[in-house]
C-alpha positions in Angstrom: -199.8 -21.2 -51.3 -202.8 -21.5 -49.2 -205.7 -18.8 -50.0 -207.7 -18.0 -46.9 -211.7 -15.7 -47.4 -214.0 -14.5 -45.2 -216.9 -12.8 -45.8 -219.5 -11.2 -43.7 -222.3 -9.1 -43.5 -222.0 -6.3 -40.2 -225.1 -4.6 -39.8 -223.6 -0.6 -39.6 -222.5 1.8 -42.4 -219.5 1.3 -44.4 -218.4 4.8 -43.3 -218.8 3.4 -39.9 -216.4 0.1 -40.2 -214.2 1.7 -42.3 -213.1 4.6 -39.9 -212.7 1.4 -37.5 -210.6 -0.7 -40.0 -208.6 2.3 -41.0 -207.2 2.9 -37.7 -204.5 0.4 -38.3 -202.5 1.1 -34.9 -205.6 0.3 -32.7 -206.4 -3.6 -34.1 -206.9 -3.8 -29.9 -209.8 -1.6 -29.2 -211.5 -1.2 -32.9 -211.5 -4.3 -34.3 -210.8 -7.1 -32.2 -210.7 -6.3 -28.5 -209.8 -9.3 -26.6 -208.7 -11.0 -29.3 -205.8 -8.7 -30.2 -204.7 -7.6 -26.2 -202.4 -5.2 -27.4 -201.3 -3.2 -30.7 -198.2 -0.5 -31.3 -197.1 0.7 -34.4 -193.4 1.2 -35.1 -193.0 3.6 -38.5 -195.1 1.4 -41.2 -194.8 -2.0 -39.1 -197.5 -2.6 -36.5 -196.8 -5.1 -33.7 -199.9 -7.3 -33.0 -200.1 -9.4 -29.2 -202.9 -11.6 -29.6 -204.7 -13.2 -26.6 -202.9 -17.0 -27.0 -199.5 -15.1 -27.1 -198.7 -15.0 -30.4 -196.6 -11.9 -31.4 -196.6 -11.0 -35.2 -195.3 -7.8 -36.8 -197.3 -6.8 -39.8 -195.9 -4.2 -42.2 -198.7 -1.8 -44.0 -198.4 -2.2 -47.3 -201.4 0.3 -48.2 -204.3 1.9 -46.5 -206.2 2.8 -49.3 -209.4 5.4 -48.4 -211.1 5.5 -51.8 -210.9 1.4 -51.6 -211.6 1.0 -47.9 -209.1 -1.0 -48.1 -205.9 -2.6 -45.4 -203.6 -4.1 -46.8 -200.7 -5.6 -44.5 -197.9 -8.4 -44.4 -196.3 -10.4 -41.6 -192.4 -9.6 -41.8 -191.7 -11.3 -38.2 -192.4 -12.0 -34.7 -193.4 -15.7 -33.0 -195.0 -16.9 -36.6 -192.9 -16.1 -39.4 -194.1 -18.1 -42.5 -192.5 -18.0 -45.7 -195.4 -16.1 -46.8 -198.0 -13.9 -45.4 -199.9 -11.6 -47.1 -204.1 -10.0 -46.2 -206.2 -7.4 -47.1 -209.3 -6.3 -45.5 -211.8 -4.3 -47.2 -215.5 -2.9 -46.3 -217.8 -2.7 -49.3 -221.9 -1.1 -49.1 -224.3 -3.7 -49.1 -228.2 -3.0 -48.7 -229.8 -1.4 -46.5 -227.1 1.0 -45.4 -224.8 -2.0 -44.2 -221.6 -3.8 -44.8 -220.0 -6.3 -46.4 -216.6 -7.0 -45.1 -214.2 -9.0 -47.0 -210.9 -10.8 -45.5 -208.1 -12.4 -47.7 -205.2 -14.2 -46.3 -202.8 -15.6 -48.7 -199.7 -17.8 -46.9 -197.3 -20.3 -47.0 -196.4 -23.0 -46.0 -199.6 -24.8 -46.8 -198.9 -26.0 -43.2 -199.8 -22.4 -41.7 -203.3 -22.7 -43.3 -205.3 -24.3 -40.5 -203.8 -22.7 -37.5 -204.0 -19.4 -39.3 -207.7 -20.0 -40.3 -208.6 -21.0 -36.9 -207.5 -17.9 -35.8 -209.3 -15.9 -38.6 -212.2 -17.1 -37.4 -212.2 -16.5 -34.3 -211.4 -13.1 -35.1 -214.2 -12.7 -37.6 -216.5 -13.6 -34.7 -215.0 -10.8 -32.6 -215.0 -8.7 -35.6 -218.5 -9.1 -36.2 -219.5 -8.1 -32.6 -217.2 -4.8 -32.1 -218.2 -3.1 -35.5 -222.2 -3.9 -35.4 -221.7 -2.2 -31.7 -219.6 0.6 -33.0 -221.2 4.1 -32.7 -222.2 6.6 -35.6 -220.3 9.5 -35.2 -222.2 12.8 -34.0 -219.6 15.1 -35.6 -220.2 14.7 -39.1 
């Protein structure tokens, strides 16, 4: 089994990325926009278009507040490993910022370059969207 982390710092509160990350049926405009071009959620199993086409239904296995933590695996779609499961989870780091933390664990071994290349290019995304996303004034 291949074992994918990323790591990164984002420069906004965790409160801030996690209301972003929590918000599990809109991948599209929170966390990745461009990247993922379209997200719906059927029941507990969200369907994810990404901008190359490939289709992948995740099932949420948790959304854990206390945590800040996603969890979530592929069940189907156009890349159905043998394997797939992530987390995503927003930690405080200093300075009222954030450390966000992306595991990937997936076979086939095979799946592990491909799926990493398109990690990254969503941690790039990522990285952009939550640094720009905007404190709320109603709290």
């Amino acid at each position: 089994m291949a074992h994918l982390h990323k790591e990164f710092l984002i420069d906004n509160s965790p409160e801030n990325v996690w209301e972003a990350l929590r918000e599990v049926g809109a991948v599209h405009r929170r966390l990745v926009p461009g990247f993922v071009t379209d997200t719906r959620m059927e029941t507990d199993t969200r369907i994810v278009t990404f901008a190359n086409g490939v289709v992948v239904h995740e099932l949420i296995v948790d959304i854990d507040e206390a945590a800040r933590r996603v969890a979530y695996a592929v069940v189907g779609g156009s890349m159905e490993p043998k394997h797939h499961h992530a987390s995503m989870q927003v930690f405080p780091d200093a300075g009222g910022s954030s450390r966000f933390v992306w595991t990937i664990d997936v076979t086939p071994d095979e799946l592990a370059g491909p799926i990493d290349e398109m990690a990254e290019q969503g941690v790039a995304v990522m990285r952009e969207t939550l640094k720009a996303t905007p404190v709320p004034t109603d709290r």
